[in-house]
C-alpha positions in Angstrom: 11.2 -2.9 10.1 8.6 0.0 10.1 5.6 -0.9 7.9 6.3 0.5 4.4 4.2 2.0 2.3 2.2 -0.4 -0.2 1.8 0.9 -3.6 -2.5 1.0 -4.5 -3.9 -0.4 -7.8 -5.6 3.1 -8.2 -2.0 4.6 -8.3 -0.8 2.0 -10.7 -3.6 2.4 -12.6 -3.3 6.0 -12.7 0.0 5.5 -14.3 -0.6 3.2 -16.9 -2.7 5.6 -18.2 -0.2 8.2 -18.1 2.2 6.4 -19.8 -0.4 5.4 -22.7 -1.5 8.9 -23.0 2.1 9.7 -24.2 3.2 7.2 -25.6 0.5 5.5 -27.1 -1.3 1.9 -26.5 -4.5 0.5 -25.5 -5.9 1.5 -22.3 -6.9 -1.0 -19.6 -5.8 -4.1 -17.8 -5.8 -7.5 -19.3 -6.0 -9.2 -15.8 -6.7 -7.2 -12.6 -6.9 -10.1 -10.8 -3.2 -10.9 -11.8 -2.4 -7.0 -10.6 -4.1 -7.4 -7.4 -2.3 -10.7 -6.4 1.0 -8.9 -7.7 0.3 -5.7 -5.5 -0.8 -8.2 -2.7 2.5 -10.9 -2.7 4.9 -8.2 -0.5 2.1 -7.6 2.0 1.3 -11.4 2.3 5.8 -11.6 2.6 5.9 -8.9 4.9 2.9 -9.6 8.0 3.9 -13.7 7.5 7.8 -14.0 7.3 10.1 -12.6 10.1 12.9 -12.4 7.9 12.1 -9.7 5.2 13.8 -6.6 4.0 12.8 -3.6 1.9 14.8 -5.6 -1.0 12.9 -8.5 -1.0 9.4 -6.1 -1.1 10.8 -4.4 -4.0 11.8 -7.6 -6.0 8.5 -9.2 -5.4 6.4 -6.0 -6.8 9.0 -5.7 -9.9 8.7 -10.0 -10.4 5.1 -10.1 -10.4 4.6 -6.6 -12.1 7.5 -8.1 -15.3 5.9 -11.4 -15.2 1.8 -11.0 -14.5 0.6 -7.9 -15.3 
């Protein structure tokens, strides 16, 4: 598999605040530790086990993202 492209806390960032500008919230991160070791779990999966697909990437950002962050 060609290396993907990993998604940057600046970009989620970036979002979040989009989303709270329309639809209201409080801005900021309660844990950006938590959202850099979510954003970080499909790299560590991807350069250290030979059998990984796109899929598995995906569910680890969307798992960590639902459950940490």
């Amino acid at each position: 598999m060609i290396e993907p492209s990993w998604i940057d806390i600046d970009d989620v960032l970036e979002s979040h605040n989009e989303i709270i500008a329309r639809s209201g919230g409080s801005y900021g991160v309660l844990n950006l530790g938590a959202l850099e070791s979510t954003l970080n779990k499909p790299k560590n999966l991807y350069y250290y086990n030979d059998d990984i697909n796109l899929f598995d990437l995906a569910s680890s950002y969307a798992y960590g993202l639902a459950r940490a962050c």
